[in-house]
ZAMARGU-4260 file (C-alpha; in steps of 0.2 Angstrom, whole numbers, plus 5000, padded with zeros to 4 digits):
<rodrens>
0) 5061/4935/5094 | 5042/4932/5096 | 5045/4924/5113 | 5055/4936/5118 | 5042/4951/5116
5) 5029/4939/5127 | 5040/4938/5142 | 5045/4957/5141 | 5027/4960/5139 | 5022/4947/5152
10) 5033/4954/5165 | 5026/4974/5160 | 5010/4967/5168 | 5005/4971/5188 | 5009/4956/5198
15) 4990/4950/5202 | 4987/4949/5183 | 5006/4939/5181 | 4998/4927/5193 | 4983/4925/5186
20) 4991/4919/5168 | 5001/4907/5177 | 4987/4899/5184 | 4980/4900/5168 | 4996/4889/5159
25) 4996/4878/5173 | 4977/4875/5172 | 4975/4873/5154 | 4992/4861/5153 | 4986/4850/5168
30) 4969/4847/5159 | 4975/4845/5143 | 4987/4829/5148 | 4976/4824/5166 | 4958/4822/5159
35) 4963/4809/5145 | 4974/4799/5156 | 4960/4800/5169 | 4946/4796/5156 | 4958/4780/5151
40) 4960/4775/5169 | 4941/4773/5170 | 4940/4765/5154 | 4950/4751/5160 | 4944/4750/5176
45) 4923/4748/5171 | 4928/4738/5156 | 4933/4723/5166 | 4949/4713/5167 | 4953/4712/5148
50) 4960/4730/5148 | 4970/4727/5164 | 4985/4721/5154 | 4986/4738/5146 | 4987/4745/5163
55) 4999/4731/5170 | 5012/4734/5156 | 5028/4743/5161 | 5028/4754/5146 | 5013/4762/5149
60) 5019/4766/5168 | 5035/4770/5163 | 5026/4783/5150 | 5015/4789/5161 | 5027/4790/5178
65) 5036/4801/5164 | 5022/4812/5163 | 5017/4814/5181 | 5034/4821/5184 | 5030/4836/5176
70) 5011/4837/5179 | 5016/4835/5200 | 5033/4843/5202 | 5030/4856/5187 | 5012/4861/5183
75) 5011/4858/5203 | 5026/4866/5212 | 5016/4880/5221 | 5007/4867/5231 | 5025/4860/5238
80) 5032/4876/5239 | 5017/4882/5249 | 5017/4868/5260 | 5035/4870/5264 | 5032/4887/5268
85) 5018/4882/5278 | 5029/4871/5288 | 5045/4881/5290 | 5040/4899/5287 | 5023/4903/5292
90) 5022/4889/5306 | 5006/4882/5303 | 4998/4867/5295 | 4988/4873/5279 | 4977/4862/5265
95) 4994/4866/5253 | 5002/4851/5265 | 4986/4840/5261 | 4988/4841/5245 | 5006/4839/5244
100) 5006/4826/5255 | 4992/4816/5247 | 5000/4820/5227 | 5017/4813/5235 | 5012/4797/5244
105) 5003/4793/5229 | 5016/4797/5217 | 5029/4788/5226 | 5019/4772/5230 | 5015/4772/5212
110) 5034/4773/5208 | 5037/4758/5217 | 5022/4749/5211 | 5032/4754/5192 | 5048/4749/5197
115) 5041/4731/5206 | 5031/4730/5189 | 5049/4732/5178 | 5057/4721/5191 | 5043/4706/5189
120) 5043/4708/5169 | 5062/4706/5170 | 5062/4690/5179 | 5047/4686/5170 | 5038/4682/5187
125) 5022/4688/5181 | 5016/4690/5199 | 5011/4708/5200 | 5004/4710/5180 | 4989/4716/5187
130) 4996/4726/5198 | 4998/4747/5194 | 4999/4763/5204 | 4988/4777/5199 | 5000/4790/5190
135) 4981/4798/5184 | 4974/4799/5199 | 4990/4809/5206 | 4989/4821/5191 | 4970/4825/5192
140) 4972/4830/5210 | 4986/4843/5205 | 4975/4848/5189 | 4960/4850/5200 | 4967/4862/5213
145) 4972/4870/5200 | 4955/4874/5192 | 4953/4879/5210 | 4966/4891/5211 | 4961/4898/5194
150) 4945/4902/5198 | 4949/4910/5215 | 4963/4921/5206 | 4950/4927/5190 | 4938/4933/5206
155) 4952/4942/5213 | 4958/4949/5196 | 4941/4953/5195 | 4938/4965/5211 | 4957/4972/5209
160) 4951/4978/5192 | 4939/4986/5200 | 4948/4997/5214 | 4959/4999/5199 | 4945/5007/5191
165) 4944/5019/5208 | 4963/5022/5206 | 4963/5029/5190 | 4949/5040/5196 | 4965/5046/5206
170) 4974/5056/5194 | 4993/5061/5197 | 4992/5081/5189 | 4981/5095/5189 | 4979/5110/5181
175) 4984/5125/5195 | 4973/5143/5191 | 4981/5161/5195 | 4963/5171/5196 | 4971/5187/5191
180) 4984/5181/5176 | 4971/5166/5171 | 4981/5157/5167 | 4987/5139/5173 | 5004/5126/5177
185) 5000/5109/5178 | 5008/5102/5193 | 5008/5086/5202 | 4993/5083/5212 | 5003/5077/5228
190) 5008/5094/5230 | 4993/5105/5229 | 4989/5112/5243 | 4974/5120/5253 | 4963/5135/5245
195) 4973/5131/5229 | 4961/5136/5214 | 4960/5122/5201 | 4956/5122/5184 | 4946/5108/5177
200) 4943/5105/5159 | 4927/5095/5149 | 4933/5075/5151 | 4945/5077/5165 | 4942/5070/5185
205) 4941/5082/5198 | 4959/5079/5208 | 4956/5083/5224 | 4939/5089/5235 | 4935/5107/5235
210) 4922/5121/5233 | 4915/5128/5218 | 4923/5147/5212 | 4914/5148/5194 | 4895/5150/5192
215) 4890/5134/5189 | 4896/5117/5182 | 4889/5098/5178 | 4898/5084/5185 | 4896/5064/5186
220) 4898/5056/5202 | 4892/5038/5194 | 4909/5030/5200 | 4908/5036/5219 | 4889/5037/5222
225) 4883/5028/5208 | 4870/5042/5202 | 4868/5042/5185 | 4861/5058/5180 | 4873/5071/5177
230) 4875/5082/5193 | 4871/5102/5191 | 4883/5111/5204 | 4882/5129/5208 | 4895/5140/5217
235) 4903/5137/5232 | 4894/5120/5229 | 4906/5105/5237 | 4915/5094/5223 | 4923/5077/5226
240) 4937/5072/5219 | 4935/5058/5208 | 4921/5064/5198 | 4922/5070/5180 | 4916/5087/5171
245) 4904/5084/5159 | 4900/5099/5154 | 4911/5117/5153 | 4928/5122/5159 | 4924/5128/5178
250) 4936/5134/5193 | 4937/5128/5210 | 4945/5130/5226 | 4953/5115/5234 | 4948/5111/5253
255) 4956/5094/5255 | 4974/5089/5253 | 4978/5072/5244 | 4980/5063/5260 | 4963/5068/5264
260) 4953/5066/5246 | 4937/5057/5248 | 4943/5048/5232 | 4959/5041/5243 | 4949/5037/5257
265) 4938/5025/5248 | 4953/5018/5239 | 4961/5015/5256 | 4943/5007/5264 | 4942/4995/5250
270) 4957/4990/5252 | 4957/4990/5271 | 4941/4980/5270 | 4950/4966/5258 | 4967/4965/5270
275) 4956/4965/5287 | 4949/4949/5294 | 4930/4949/5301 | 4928/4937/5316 | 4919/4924/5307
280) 4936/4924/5297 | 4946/4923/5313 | 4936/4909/5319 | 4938/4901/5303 | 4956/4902/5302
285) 4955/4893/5319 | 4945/4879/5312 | 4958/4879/5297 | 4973/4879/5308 | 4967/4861/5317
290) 4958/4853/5301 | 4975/4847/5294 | 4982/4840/5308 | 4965/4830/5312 | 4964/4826/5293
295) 4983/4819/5295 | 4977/4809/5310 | 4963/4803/5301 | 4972/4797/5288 | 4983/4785/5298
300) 4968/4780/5308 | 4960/4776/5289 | 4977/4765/5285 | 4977/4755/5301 | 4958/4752/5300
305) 4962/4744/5281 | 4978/4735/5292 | 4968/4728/5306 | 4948/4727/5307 | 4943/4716/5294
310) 4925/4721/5295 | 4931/4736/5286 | 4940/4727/5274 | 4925/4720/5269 | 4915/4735/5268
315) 4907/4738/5248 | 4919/4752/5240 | 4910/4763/5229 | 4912/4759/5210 | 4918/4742/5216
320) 4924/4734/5201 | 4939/4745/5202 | 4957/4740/5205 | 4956/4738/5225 | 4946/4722/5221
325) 4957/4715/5208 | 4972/4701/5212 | 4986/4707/5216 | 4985/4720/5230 | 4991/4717/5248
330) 4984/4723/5262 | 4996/4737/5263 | 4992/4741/5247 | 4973/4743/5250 | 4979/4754/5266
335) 4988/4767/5255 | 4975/4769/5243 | 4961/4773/5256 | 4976/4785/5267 | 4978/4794/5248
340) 4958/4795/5247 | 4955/4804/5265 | 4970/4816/5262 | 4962/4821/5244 | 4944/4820/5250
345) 4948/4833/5264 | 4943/4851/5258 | 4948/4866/5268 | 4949/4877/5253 | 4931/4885/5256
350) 4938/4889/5274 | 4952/4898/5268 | 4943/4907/5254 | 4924/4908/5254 | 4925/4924/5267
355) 4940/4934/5258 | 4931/4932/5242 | 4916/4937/5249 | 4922/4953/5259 | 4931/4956/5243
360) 4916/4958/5234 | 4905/4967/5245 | 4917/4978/5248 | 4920/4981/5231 | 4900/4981/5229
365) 4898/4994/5240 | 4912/5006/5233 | 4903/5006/5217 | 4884/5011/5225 | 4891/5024/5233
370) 4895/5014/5249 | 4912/5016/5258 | 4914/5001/5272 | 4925/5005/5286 | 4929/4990/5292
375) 4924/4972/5289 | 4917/4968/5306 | 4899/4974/5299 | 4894/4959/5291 | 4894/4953/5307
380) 4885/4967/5315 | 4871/4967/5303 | 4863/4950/5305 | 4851/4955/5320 | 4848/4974/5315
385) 4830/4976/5320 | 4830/4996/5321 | 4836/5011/5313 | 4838/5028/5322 | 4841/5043/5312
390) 4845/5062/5318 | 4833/5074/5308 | 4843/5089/5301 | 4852/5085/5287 | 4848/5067/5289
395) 4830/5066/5285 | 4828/5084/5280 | 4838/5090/5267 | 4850/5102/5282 | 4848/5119/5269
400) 4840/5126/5284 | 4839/5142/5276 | 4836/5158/5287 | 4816/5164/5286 | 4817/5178/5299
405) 4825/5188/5312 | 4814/5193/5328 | 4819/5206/5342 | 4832/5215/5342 | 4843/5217/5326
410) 4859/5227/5331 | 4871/5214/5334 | 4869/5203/5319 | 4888/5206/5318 | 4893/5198/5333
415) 4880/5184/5331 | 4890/5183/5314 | 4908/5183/5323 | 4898/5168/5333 | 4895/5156/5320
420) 4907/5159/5308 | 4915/5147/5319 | 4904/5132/5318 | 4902/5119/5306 | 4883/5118/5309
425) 4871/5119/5296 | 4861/5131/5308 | 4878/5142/5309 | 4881/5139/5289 | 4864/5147/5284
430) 4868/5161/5296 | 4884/5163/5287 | 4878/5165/5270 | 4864/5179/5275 | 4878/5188/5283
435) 4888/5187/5267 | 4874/5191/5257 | 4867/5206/5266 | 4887/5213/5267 | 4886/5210/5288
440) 4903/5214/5292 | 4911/5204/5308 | 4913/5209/5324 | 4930/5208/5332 | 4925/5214/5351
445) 4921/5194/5354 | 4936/5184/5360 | 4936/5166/5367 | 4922/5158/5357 | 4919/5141/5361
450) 4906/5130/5354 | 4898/5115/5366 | 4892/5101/5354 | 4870/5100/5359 | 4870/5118/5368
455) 4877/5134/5358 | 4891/5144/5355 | 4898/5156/5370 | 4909/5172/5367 | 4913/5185/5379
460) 4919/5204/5375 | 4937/5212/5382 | 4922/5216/5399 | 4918/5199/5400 | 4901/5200/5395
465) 4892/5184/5390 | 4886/5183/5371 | 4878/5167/5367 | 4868/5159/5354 | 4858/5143/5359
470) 4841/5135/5358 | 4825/5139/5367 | 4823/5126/5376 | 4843/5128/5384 | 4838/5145/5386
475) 4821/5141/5397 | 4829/5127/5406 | 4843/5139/5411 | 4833/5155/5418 | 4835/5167/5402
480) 4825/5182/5401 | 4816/5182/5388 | 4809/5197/5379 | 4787/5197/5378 | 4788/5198/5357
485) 4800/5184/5355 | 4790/5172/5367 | 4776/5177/5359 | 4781/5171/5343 | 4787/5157/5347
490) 4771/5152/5355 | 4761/5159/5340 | 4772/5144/5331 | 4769/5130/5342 | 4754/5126/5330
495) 4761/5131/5311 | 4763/5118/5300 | 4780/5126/5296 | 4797/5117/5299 | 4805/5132/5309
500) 4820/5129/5318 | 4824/5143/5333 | 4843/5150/5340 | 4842/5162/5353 | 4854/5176/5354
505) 4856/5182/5372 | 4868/5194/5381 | 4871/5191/5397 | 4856/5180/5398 | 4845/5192/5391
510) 4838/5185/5376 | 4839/5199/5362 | 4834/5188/5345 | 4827/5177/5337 | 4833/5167/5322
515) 4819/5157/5314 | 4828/5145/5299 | 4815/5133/5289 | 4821/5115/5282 | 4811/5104/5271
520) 4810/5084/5273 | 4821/5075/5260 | 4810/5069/5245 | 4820/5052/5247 | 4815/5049/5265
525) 4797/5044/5264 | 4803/5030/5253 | 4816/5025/5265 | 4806/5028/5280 | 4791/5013/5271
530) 4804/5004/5265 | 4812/5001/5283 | 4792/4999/5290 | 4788/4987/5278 | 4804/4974/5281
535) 4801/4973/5301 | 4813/4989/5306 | 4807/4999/5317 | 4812/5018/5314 | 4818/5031/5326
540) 4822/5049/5326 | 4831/5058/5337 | 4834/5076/5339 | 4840/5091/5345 | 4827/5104/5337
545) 4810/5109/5346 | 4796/5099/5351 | 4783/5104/5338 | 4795/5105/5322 | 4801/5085/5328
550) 4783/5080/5330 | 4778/5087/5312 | 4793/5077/5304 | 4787/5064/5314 | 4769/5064/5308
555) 4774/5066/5289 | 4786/5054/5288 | 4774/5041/5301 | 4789/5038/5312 | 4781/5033/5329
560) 4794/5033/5339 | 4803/5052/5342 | 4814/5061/5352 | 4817/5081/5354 | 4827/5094/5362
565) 4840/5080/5365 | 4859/5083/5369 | 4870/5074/5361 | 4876/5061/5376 | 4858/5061/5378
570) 4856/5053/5359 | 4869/5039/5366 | 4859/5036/5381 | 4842/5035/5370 | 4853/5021/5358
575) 4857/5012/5374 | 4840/5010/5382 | 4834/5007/5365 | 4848/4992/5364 | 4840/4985/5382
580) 4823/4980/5372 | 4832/4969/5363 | 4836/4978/5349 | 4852/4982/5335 | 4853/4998/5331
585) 4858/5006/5316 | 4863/5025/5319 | 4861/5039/5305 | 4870/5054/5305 | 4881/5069/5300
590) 4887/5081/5312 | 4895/5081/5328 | 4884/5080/5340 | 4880/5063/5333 | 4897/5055/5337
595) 4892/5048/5352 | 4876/5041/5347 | 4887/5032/5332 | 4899/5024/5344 | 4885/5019/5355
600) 4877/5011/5340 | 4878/4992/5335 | 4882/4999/5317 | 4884/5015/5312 | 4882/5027/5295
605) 4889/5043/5292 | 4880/5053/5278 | 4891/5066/5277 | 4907/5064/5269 | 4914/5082/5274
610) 4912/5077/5294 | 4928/5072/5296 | 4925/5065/5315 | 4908/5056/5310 | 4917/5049/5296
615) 4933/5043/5306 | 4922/5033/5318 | 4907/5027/5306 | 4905/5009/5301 | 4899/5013/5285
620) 4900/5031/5275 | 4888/5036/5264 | 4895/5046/5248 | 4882/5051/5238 | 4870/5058/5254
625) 4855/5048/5246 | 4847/5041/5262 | 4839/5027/5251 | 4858/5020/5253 | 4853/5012/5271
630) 4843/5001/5266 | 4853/4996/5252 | 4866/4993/5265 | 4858/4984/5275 | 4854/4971/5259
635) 4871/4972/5255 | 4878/4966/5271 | 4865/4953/5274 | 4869/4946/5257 | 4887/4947/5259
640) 4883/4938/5276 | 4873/4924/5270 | 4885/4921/5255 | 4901/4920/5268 | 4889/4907/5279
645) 4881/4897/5263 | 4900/4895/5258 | 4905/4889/5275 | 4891/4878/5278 | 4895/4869/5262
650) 4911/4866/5268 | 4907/4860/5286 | 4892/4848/5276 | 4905/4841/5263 | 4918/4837/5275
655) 4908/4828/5288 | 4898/4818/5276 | 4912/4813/5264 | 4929/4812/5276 | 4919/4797/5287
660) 4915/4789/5271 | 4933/4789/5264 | 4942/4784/5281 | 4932/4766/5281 | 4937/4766/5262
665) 4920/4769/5255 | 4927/4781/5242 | 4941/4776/5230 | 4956/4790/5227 | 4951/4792/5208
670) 4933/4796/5215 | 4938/4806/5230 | 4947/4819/5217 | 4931/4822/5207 | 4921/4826/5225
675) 4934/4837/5231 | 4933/4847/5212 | 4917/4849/5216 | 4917/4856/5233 | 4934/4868/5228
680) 4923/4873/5213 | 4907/4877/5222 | 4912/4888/5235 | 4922/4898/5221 | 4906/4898/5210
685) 4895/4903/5225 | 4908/4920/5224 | 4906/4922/5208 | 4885/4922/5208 | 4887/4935/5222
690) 4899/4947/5211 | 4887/4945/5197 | 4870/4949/5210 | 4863/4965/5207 | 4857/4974/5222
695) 4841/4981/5221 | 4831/4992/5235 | 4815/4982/5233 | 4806/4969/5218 | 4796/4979/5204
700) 4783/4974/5216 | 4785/4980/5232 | 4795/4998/5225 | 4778/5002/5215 | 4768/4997/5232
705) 4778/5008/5240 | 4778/5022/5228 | 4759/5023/5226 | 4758/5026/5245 | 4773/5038/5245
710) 4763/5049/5232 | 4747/5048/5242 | 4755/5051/5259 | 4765/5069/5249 | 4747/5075/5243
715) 4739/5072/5260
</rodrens>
């Protein structure tokens, strides 16, 4: 009855955690009965001759050939099954056939070794009493492996659990809002669809992305950004889904489908991340794919050395008062052992697993700071990154470009409202909420309103007149006519301290208006900026806006190297000639005219979640829009890098030092399993220090250096 309600139990739970048990059982089984027949072996075998009669007997073979059978073909089953998978299914030569092949010869030699022993003592010949196979040695191979693949099943366990803890962040129903009943239907959240309003009560996850419709509200994004302060949000605020309401019932409007949800779309990277192989995994595949057949070679090489060279059979064997030295061994016999030592002793495991493991992890890593991987390529990409190039609005400045004033004429603020009510710049957005503010009404006498990512927007009335809103440089380079007030001001501004951004509003090419919108630097960009100086990056920023509002930001945030009134394939061509002087680039930004300068990038970051086309061709997105993030990417990745290649060089090292060493018959079998352990068991421990690494911006050091001479340079 009792077992019963384990196996149902057992079989309730997801498949990832049902393998992880059975590794478990299998572990803790093969330990249990392996170590103490392995700790007899070598009791016998450094105690001398006296105890060789113990190991010579046919009961105790018998009793312990009765034991192997279920420690190999039981406890180790998956390692056969593998390999005949590998073999016939997969159509590859795997480590599973190693370590098939190696239990198998050594079991069956060890059988006839019993079975030659039981014959002997029957005629009472005496001639092989000394003789034994190594029944043990057999069973701590299959326990090893298995520690092995517990270890490696716990880690993934481990980062499942936590994009489990990002999918129950996805929650099936919500609570659908009728604003003139108020009241609600909960419903299931694939369904809901675009400016649905939702209601989202204290405790529950915001289903799905939207926009604030109630006052205010107080949310925490800890899970996707990894901010832990509580977040105020005020209306018509953006929510993302996968955050929880911490404070008050509030109402919101939804602007995303299910398909789309920012929570979905990190779901979906971490698990495209886990299921896609970097190039460094590729070529390690390759590497795999020839190692067991060399390995197989190797070992007949090692058997017919042992056959034919005597200067190797005479060569010392490690531990040398073991069993190879004692009477009763042929040469064949010698042969076998030293074949069963270079198949055990031969460790592709940390090819096969050290990168996996690692992406994993980062991946995962990065999911919980905020940091949404797009593929898996970037731990590649990172390792030469030298520079780091930003756009300025919204990317160093905070992009609430908020609208200061309005020169020239004023009597088409409607039809310059019809204009950018069509845009998705935060120029445009500012624009949008004065109109709405002020009750601006829109015009509908502009028809065919097209916006050209770097120049403006262009409309034309039912008479084809041009309207068109653009920058001043565009408007100068392009023959405008500009009214004397509104060059005036713009002169007047050249030398204010202000951050004033301009759009010109013209009519035919008669510039009519001025808008004048002000932005502030982001309070986390001096940080970030010293923080990139001080490691050897150099920084960049390139820009549309005018020449004397780029140079301020410039000189504030000590960013020598700037570019302004740039277009946006003009951005590319500036990440290209910076790529010439031998740099990698790192390319920052959020809007549309920076999509070619992220595909033109050696690694590219998207900081606005909402950009759906900077998003679908960024490297890396960053959820939380905290610019600070870039340099923890770049830590992240460079330690992710450097765990994949310390994993890897372990492997290569182990391999070419130990395989030589076992093909002459240096190593014993018995010894050779204890090496391999410890490889297996290194490259799984070097995973597990990485999961358990916190990534910090900077030492305690360094982050008060830095902070000093942020405080200073604010106050200058």
């Amino acid at each position: 009855m009792i077992l019963a309600k384990i196996s149902k139990r057992f079989k309730s739970l997801p498949a990832i955690k049902q393998n992880y048990y059975h590794s478990l059982t299998k572990t803790v089984l093969g330990l249990v009965i392996s170590l103490p027949l392995m700790v007899l072996e070598m009791i016998i075998m450094f105690k001398g001759h006296n105890l060789f009669d113990l190991k010579g007997s046919v009961i105790y073979n018998w009793t312990i050939f009765a034991i192997s059978i279920f420690v190999v073909f039981g406890l180790g089953f998956n390692f056969f099954r593998d390999a005949f998978y590998e073999i016939f299914k997969w159509k590859r030569l795997g480590m599973n056939i190693l370590i098939s092949l190696s239990t198998f010869i050594g079991f069956a030699y060890s059988v006839y070794i019993t079975i030659d022993l039981t014959i002997s003592f029957a005629n009472a010949s005496g001639l092989n009493h000394h003789k034994s196979g190594f029944f043990e040695t057999v069973c701590m191979i299959v326990a090893t492996m298995n520690v092995g693949s517990l270890v490696n099943d716990r880690i993934k366990l481990k980062a499942n659990q936590d994009v489990k803890a990002l999918n129950n962040l996805q929650i099936k129903t919500y609570h659908a809002y009728d604003l003139e009943t108020k009241t609600t239907e909960t419903k299931a959240v694939y369904g809901c669809a675009l400016n649905e309003y939702v209601l989202v009560k204290k405790g529950e996850i915001i289903p799905l992305d939207g926009i604030l419709y109630s006052e205010i509200c107080e949310v925490d994004e800890s899970s996707l950004t990894g901010e832990a302060r509580p977040i105020i949000k005020k209306q018509n605020d953006n929510l993302i889904s996968g955050c929880i309401n911490i404070g008050d019932p509030f109402v919101y409007k939804v602007t995303k489908t299910y398909a789309n949800s920012t929570i979905k779309k990190i779901i979906n990277g971490v698990n495209k991340i886990a299921n896609s192989k970097p190039k460094i995994q590729q070529i390690a595949d390759k590497i795999s794919m020839w190692f067991t057949p060399i390995i197989l070679l190797a070992a007949i090489l090692a058997f017919l050395l042992q056959m034919f060279v005597p200067t190797i059979q005479q060569l010392p064997i490690a531990f040398s008062n073991i069993e190879l030295h004692n009477i009763g061994y042929s040469k064949v016999d010698k042969a076998i052992f030293v074949s069963v030592a270079v198949l055990v002793i031969s460790c592709p495991c940390a090819f096969g697993i050290a990168i996996p493991l690692a992406v994993l992890i980062g991946a995962s890593k990065g999911a919980k700071n905020g940091i949404m991987f797009n593929n898996a390529n970037i731990f590649e990409k990172i390792k030469s990154i030298n520079a780091v190039a930003f756009d300025k609005t919204g990317t160093l400045t905070n992009g609430v470009l908020e609208l200061v004033n309005i020169k020239g004429d004023q009597s088409d603020l409607d039809i310059i409202y019809a204009l950018e009510n069509t845009s998705l710049h935060p120029l445009a957005k500012s624009f949008i909420k004065y109109a709405k503010a002020n009750n601006i009404n829109l015009s509908n006498k502009i028809s065919n309103i097209k916006e050209i990512a770097g120049v403006g927007i262009f409309g034309y009335d039912q008479n084809n007149n041009q309207y068109c809103l653009t920058s001043v440089q565009y408007a100068k380079t392009n023959k405008f006519v500009f009214d004397q007030s509104i060059n005036q001001t713009i002169n007047d501004d050249t030398n204010s301290n202000e951050l004033i951004s301009y759009v010109v509003y013209s009519v035919n090419n008669q510039v009519k208006t001025l808008l004048m919108f002000s932005d502030q630097i982001r309070a986390d960009a001096y940080e970030t900026i010293k923080l990139l100086k001080h490691h050897n990056i150099d920084v960049y920023m390139i820009s549309g806006d005018n020449e004397q509002t780029v140079k301020k930001i410039a000189n504030d945030l000590d960013i020598n190297h700037y570019y302004y009134e740039i277009k946006p394939e003009q951005k590319a061509e500036i990440i290209e000639q910076i790529q010439k002087d031998n740099k990698s680039v790192i390319y920052v930004g959020d809007g549309i005219n920076d999509l070619l300068a992220l595909k033109q990038a050696d690694l590219s970051i998207s900081i606005d979640i909402h950009n759906k086309a900077a998003n679908s061709i960024s490297d890396i997105n960053l959820l939380n829009n905290d610019i600070l993030n870039i340099f923890k990417v770049i830590k992240l990745t460079k330690i992710t890098r450097k765990f994949i290649w310390s994993s890897l060089m372990w492997a290569f090292g182990y391999n070419l030092l130990f395989i030589p060493l076992a093909i002459v018959g240096i190593i014993p079998a018995f010894i050779a399993v204890l090496i391999m352990a410890t490889s297996d068991i290194a490259v799984v421990l070097n995973s597990l220090l990485f999961k358990g690494l916190r990534i910090k911006v900077a030492n305690s050091k360094t982050a008060h250096k830095l902070r000093l001479n942020t405080i200073k340079d604010k106050r200058i």
